[in-house]
C-alpha positions as protocol buffer text, in pm:
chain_id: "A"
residue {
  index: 1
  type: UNK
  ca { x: 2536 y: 268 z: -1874 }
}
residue {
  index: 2
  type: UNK
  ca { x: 2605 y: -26 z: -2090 }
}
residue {
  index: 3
  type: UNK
  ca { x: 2465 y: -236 z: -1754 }
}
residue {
  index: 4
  type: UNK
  ca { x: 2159 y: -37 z: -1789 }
}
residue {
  index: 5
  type: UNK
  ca { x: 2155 y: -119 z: -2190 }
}
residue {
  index: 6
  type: UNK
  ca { x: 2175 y: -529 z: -2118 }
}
residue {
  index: 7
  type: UNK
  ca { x: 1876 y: -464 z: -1823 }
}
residue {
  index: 8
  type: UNK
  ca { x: 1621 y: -239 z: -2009 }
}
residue {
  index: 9
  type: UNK
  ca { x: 1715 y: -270 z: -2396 }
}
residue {
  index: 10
  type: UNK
  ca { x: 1742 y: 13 z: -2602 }
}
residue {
  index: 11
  type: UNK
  ca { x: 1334 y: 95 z: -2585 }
}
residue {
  index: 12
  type: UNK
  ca { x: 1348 y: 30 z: -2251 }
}
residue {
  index: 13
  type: UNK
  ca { x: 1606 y: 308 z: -2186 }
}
residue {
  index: 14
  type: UNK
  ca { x: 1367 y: 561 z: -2401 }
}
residue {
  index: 15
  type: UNK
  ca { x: 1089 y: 419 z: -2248 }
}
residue {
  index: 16
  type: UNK
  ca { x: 1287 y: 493 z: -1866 }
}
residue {
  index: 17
  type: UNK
  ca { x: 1354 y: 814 z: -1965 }
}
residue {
  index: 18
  type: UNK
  ca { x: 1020 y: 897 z: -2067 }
}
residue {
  index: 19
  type: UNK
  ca { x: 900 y: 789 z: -1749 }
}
residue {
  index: 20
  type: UNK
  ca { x: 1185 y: 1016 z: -1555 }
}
residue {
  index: 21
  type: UNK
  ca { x: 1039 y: 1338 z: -1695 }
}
residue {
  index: 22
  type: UNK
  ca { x: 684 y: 1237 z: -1652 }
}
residue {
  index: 23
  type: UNK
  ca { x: 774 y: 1155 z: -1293 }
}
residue {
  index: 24
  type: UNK
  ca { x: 907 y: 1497 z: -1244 }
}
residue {
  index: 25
  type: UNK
  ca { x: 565 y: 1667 z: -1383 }
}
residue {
  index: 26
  type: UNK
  ca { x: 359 y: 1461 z: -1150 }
}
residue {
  index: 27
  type: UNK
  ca { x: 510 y: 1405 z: -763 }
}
residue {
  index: 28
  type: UNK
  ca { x: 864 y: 1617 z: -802 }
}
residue {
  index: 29
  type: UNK
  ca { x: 1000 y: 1470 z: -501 }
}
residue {
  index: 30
  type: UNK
  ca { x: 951 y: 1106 z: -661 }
}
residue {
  index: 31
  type: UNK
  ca { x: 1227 y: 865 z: -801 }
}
residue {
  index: 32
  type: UNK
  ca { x: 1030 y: 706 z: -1033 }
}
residue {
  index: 33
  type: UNK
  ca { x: 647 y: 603 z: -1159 }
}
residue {
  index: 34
  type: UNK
  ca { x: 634 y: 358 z: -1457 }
}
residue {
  index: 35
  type: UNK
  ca { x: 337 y: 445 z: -1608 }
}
residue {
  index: 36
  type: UNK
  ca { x: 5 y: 470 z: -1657 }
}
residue {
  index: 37
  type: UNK
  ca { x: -73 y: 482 z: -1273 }
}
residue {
  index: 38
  type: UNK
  ca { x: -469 y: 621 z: -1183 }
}
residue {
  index: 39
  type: UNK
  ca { x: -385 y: 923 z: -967 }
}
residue {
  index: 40
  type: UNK
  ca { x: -720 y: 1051 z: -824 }
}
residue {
  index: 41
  type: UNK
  ca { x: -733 y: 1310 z: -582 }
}
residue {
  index: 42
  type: UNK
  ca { x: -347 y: 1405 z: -597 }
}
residue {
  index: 43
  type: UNK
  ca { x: -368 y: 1719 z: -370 }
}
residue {
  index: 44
  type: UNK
  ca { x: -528 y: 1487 z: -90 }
}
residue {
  index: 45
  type: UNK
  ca { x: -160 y: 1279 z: -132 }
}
residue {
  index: 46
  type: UNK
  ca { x: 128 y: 1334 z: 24 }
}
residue {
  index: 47
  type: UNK
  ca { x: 428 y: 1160 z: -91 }
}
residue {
  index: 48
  type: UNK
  ca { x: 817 y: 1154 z: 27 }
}
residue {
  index: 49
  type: UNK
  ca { x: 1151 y: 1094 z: -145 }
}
residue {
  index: 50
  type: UNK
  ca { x: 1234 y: 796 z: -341 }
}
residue {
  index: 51
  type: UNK
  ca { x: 897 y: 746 z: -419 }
}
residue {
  index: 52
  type: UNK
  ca { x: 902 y: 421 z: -694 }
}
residue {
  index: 53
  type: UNK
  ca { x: 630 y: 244 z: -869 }
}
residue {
  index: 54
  type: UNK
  ca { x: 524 y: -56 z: -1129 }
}
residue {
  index: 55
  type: UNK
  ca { x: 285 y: 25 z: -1396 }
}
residue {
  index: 56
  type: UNK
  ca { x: -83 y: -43 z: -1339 }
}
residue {
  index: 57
  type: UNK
  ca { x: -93 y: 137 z: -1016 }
}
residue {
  index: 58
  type: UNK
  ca { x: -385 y: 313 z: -880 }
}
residue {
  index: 59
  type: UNK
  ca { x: -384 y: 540 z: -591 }
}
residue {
  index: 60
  type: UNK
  ca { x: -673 y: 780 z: -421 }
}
residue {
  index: 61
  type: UNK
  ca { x: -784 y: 974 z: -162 }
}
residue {
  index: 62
  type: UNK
  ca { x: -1151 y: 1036 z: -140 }
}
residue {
  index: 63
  type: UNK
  ca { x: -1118 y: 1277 z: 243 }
}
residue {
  index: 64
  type: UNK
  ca { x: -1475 y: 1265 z: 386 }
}
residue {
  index: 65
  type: UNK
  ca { x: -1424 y: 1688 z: 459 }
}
residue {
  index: 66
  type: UNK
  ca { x: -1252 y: 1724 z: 71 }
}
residue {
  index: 67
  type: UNK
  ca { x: -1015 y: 1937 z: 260 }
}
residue {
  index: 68
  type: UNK
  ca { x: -768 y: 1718 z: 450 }
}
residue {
  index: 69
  type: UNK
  ca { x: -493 y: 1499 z: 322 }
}
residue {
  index: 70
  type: UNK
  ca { x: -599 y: 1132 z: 384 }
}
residue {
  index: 71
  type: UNK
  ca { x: -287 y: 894 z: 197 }
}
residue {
  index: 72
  type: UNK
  ca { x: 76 y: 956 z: 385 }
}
residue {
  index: 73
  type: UNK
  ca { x: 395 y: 748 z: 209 }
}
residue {
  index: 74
  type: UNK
  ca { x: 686 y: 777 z: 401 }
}
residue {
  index: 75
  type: UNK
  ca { x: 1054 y: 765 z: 250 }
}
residue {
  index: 76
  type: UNK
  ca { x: 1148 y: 547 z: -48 }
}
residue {
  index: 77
  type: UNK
  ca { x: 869 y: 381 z: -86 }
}
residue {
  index: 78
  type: UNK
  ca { x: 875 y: 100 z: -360 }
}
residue {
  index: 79
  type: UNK
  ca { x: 540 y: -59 z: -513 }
}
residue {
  index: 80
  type: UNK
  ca { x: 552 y: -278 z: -816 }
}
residue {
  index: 81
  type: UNK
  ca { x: 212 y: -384 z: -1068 }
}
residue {
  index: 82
  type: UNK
  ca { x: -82 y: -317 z: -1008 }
}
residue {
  index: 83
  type: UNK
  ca { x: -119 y: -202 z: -636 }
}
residue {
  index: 84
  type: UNK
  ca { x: -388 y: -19 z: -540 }
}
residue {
  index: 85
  type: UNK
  ca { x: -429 y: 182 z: -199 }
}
residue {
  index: 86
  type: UNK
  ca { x: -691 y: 410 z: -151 }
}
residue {
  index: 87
  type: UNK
  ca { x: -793 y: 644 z: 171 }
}
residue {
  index: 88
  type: UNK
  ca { x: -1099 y: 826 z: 307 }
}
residue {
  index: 89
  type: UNK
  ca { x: -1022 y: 862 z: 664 }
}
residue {
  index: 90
  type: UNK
  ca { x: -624 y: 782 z: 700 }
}
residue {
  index: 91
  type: UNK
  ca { x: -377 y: 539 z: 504 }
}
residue {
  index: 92
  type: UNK
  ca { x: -32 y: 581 z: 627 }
}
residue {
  index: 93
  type: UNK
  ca { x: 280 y: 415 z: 531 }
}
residue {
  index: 94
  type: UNK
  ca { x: 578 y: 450 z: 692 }
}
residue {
  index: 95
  type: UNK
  ca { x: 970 y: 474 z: 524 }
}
residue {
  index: 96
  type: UNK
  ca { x: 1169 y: 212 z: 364 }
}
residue {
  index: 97
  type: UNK
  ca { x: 792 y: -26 z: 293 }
}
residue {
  index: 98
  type: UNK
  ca { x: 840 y: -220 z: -33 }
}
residue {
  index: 99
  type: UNK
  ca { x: 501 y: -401 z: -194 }
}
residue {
  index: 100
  type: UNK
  ca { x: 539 y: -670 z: -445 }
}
residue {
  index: 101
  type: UNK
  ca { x: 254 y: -647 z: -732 }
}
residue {
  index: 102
  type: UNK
  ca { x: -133 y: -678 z: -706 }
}
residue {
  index: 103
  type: UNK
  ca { x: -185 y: -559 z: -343 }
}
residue {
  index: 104
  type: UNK
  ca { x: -459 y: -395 z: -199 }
}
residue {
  index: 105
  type: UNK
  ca { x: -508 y: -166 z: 57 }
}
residue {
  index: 106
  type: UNK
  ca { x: -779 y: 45 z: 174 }
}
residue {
  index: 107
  type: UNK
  ca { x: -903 y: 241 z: 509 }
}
residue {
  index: 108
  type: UNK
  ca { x: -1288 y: 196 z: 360 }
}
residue {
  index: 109
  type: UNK
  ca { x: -1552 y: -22 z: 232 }
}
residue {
  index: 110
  type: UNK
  ca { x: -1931 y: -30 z: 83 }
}
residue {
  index: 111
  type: UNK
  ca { x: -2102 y: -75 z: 421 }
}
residue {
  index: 112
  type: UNK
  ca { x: -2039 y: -169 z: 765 }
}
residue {
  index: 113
  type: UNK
  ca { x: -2070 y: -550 z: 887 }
}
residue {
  index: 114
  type: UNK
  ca { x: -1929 y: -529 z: 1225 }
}
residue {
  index: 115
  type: UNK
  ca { x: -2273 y: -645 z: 1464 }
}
residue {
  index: 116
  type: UNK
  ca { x: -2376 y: -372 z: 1564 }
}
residue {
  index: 117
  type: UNK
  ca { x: -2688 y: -110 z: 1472 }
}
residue {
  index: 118
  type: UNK
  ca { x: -2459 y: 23 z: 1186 }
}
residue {
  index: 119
  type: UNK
  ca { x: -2468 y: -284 z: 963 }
}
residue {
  index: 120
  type: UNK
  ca { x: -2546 y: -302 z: 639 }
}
residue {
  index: 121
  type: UNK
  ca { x: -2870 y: -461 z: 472 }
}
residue {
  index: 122
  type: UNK
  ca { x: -2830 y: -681 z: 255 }
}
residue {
  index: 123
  type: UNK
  ca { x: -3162 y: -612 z: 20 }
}
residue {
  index: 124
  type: UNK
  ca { x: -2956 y: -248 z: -38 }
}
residue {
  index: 125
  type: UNK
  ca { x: -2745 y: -248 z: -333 }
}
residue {
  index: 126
  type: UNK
  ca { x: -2344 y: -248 z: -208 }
}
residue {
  index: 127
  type: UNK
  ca { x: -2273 y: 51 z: -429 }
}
residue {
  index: 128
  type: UNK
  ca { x: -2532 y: 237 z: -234 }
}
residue {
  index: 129
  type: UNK
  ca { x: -2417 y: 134 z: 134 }
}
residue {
  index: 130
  type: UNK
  ca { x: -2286 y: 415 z: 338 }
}
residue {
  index: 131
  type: UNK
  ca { x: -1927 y: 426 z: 316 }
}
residue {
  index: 132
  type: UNK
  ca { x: -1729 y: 311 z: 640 }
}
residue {
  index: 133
  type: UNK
  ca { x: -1385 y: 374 z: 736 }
}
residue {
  index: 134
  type: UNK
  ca { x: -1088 y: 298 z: 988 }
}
residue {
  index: 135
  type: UNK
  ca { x: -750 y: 416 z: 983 }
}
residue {
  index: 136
  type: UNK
  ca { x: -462 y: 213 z: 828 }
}
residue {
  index: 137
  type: UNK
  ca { x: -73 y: 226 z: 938 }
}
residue {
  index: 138
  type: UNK
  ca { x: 164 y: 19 z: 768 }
}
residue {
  index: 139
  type: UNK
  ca { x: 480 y: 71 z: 1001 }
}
residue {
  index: 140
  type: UNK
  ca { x: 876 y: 135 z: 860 }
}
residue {
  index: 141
  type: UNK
  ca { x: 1039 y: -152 z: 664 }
}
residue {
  index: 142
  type: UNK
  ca { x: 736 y: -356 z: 620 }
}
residue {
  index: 143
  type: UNK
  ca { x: 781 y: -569 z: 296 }
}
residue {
  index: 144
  type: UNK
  ca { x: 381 y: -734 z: 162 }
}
residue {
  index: 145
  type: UNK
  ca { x: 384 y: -1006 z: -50 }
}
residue {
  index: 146
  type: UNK
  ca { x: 235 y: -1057 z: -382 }
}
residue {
  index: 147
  type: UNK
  ca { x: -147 y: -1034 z: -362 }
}
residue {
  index: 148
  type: UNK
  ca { x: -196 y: -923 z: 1 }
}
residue {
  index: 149
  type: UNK
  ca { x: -501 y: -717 z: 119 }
}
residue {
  index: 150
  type: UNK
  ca { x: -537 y: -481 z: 355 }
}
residue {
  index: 151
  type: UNK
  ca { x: -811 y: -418 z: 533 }
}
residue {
  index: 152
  type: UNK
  ca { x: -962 y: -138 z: 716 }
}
residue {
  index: 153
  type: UNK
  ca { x: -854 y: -24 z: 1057 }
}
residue {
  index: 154
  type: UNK
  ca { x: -509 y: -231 z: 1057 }
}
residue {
  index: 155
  type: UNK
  ca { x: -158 y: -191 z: 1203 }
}
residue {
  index: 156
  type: UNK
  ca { x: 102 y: -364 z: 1065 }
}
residue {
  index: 157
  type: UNK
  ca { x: 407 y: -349 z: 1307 }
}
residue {
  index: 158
  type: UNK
  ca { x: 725 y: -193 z: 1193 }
}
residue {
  index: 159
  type: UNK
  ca { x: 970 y: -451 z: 1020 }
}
residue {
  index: 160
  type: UNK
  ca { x: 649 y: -739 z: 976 }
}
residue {
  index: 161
  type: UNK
  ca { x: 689 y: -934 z: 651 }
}
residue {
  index: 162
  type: UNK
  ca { x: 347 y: -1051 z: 512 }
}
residue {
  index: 163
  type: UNK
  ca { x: 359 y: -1383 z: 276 }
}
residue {
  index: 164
  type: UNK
  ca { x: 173 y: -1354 z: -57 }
}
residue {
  index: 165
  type: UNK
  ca { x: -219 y: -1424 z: -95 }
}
residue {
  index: 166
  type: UNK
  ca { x: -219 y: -1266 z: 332 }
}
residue {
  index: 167
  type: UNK
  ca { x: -546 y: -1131 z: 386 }
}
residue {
  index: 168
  type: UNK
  ca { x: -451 y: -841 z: 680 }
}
residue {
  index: 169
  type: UNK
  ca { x: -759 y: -815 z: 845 }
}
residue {
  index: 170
  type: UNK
  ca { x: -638 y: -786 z: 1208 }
}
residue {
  index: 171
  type: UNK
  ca { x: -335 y: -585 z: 1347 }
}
residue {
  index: 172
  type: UNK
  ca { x: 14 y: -723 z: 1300 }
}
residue {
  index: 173
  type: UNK
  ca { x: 273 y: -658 z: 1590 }
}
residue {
  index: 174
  type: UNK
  ca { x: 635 y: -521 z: 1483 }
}
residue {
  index: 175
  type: UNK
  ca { x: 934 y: -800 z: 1360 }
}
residue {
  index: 176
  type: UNK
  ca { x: 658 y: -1051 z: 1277 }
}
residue {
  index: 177
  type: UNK
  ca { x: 636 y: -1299 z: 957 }
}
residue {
  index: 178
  type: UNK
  ca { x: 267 y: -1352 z: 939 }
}
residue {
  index: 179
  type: UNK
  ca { x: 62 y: -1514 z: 646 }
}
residue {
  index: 180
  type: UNK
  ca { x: -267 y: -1672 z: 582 }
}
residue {
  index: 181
  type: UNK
  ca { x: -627 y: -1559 z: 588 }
}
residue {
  index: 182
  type: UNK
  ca { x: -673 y: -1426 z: 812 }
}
residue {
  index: 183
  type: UNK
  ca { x: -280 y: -1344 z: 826 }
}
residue {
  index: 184
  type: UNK
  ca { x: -113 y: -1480 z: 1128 }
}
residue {
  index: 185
  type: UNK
  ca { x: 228 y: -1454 z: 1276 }
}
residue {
  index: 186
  type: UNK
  ca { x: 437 y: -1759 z: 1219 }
}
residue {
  index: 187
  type: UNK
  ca { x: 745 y: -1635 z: 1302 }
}
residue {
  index: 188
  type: UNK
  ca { x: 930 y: -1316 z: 1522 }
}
residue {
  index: 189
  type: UNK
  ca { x: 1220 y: -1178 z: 1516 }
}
residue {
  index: 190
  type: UNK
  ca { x: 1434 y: -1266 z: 1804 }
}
residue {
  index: 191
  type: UNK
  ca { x: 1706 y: -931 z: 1890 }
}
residue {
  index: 192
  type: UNK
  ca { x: 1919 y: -1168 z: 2109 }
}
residue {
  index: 193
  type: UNK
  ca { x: 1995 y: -1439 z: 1873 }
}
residue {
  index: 194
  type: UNK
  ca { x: 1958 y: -1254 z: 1556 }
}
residue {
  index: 195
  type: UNK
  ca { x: 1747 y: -1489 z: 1414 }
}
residue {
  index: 196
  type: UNK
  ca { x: 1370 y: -1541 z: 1332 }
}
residue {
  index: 197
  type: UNK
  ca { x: 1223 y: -1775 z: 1499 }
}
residue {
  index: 198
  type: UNK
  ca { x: 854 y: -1983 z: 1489 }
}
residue {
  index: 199
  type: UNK
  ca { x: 604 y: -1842 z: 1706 }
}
């Protein structure tokens, strides 16, 4: 306890505790959300044990049917400040995935700009654009980096690392280190040696 005292303070032990019992009021199953976090459309969520968040956090589910659940979190699942996922279609993240602050993540946007008849015009207002979606799977033990986005209809491998400022517009294979805009893998895990190694 007296560790906890020299990491938090004194108001930052109240403030903890506080944040315990609101915790337990909002997602049972969760360790711990440091609030205020933007909840919208809770009973499209489902959410797993060891659930952790920063403050600033905003997290939706918008299902096209407003039936099904659309946002799956796996298994101690850590986020810090000011992430924001949200899910129309399907956002799934697997256990053990730890986010640094400011991420985003999203199965959706305003519009459709892939080349094809569906695209969006732009003379229409972006607010007004039909709503497109693909599904999103971030894989076990995936750790994101400050800042990352990620974008509609993505993979990310199971064990990839993503370096901060990563725009994830592509799929990611498994035991990658990939970064950059869009993010590339720069180095994979090698299982024989042990080591990770440059692609």
């Amino acid at each position: 306890m007296i560790q906890k005292f020299r990491q938090y303070g004194f108001l930052g032990i109240i403030r903890m505790m506080i944040n315990v019992l609101r915790t337990k009021l909002t997602f049972s199953q969760a360790r711990i959300i440091r609030f205020p976090i933007d909840i919208r459309g809770k009973k499209f969520i489902q959410i797993s044990e060891g659930f952790t968040t920063g403050v600033g956090c905003r997290i939706e589910a918008y299902p096209v049917d407003h039936q099904s659940k659309t946002l799956f979190i796996g298994k101690d699942f850590q986020m810090n400040d000011y992430v924001h996922i949200t899910a129309m279609e399907s956002v799934k993240i697997g256990n053990n995935v730890l986010l640094a602050s400011k991420i985003y993540i999203s199965d959706c946007a305003h519009g459709s700009y892939s080349g094809d008849k569906y695209d969006s015009h732009p003379y229409s207002a972006p607010d007004k654009r039909p709503l497109y979606s693909k599904p999103v799977s971030i894989e076990d033990n995936v750790w994101l980096g400050e800042f990352v986005s990620v974008l509609p209809g993505v993979t990310i491998g199971k064990g990839t690392i993503v370096g901060a400022n990563s725009v994830v517009s592509k799929s990611l294979p498994p035991y990658v280190i990939a970064v950059g805009t869009p993010a590339k893998p720069i180095k994979q895990f090698n299982f024989t040696t042990n080591n990770w190694e440059k692609v």
